[in-house]
C-alpha positions, -999 to +999 in steps of 0.1 A: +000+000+000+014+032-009+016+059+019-007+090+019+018+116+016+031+096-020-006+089-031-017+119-032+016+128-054+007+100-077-019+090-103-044+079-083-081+074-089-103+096-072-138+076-054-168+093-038-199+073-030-233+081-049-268+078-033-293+063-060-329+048-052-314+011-051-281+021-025-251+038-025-226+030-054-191+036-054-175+061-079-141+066-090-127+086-118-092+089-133-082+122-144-102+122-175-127+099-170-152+078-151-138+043-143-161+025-117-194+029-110-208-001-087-233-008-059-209-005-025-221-031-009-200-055-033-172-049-009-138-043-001-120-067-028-138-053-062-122-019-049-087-037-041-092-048-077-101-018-091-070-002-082-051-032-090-060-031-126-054+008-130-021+000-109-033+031-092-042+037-059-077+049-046-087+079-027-115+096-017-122+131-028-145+149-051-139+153-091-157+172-120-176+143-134-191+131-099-215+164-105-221+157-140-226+114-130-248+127-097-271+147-125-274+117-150-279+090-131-307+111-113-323+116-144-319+079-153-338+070-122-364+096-130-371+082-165-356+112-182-323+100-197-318+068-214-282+074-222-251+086-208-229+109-220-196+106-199-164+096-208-152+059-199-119+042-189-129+007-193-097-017-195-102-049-205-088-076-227-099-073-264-129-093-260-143-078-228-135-042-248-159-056-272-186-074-252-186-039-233-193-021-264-221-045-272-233-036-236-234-001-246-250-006-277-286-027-270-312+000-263-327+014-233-357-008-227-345-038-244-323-070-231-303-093-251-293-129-239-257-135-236-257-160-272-269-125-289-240-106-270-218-135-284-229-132-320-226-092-317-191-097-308-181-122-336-181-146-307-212-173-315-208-201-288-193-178-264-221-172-239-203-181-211-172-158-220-199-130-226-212-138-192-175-134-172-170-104-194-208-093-180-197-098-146-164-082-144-180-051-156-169-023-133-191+006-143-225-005-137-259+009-152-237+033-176-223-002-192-262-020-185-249-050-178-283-057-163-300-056-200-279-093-206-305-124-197-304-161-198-316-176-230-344-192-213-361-159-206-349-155-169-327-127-153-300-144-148-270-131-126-263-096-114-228-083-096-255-057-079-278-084-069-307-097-084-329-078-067-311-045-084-312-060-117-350-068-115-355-037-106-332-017-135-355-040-160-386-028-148-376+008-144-364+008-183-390-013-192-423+011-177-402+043-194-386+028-225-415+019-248 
C-alpha cells in the first residue's frame, strides 16, 4: 500500500460514494474519466481490484464528473435519460472491450441474452465468455450489464444483486417503450 503523503503525489483514482434509489454506489474517476461505478455493498475486494487493474491507488475526494454522474444518473432513475454521456476508462482484454461495447450498444428498454452478446461480438458459442465479461463489468448501469439475460427468458445473474437487476429491468422497461 502506498503511503498518503506519496498517493496523493501519484496518479491515483479519485472515489466518492453516490446515493441512488437502489443504494449507495461507489465512484471513481481517473483524471479524465469515469472508471467505476458499482453498488458499494459488493465490498472491499472489487475496490482492491479496481485499483489493481489501473495500478493506481484509490482515494477519496470529489472530481468534475461526480456532479455531471450525480445529475445523469438522477435523471436515469427519473425516466428522463436513457443514455449517458460521460467519458469511460474501461480496460479490459480485447474481448471484454468488445462485449462492453455491445453492452453499450442494445437500447434502453430492451435486453439481449448472452448468445446475442456472443454473436454481436463475432463470438457465436461464447455465452459463457460473454457472461464473465458481464460480470467483471466495473461501471454498472452506464455499461447495462443488467440488459444481458439467460436464454431461457430468466434474469439471470447480477454483480448488484438480483434484486437491483430486476429492478433496472422494470424501471427501463415502464419508461422505455
Amino acid at each position: 500500500m502506498m503511503p498518503a503523503d506519496r498517493a496523493v503525489a501519484a496518479d491515483h483514482i479519485i472515489t466518492t460514494l453516490i446515493n441512488t434509489p437502489l443504494g449507495d454506489m461507489l465512484a471513481g474517476a481517473t483524471g479524465d474519466a469515469i472508471c467505476l461505478l458499482e453498488f458499494d455493498d459488493r465490498g472491499r475486494l472489487e475496490r482492491q481490484t479496481i485499483g489493481e487493474l489501473f495500478l493506481m491507488p484509490l482515494l477519496p475526494g470529489e472530481h468534475a464528473l461526480f456532479a455531471v454522474l450525480r445529475d445523469q444518473l438522477a435523471q436515469y432513475f427519473d425516466g428522463k435519460r436513457t443514455a449517458f454521456g460521460l467519458p469511460l476508462s474501461y480496460p479490459g482484454t480485447d474481448f471484454q472491450c468488445k462485449v462492453w461495447q455491445a453492452l453499450r450498444d442494445i437500447p434502453y428498454g430492451h435486453t439481449r441474452s448472452y448468445g446475442e452478446v456472443a454473436r454481436a461480438v463475432g463470438k457465436p458459442g461464447a455465452a459463457r465468455a460473454v457472461g464473465a465479461a458481464n460480470g467483471s463489468n466495473r461501471i454498472a448501469i452506464i455499461i447495462p450489464c443488467h440488459r444481458v439475460i439467460a436464454a431461457v427468458g430468466g434474469p439471470g445473474g447480477y454483480g448488484g444483486g438480483l434484486w437491483r437487476k430486476l429492478r433496472l429491468l422494470e424501471l427501463e422497461r415502464d419508461r422505455g417503450r
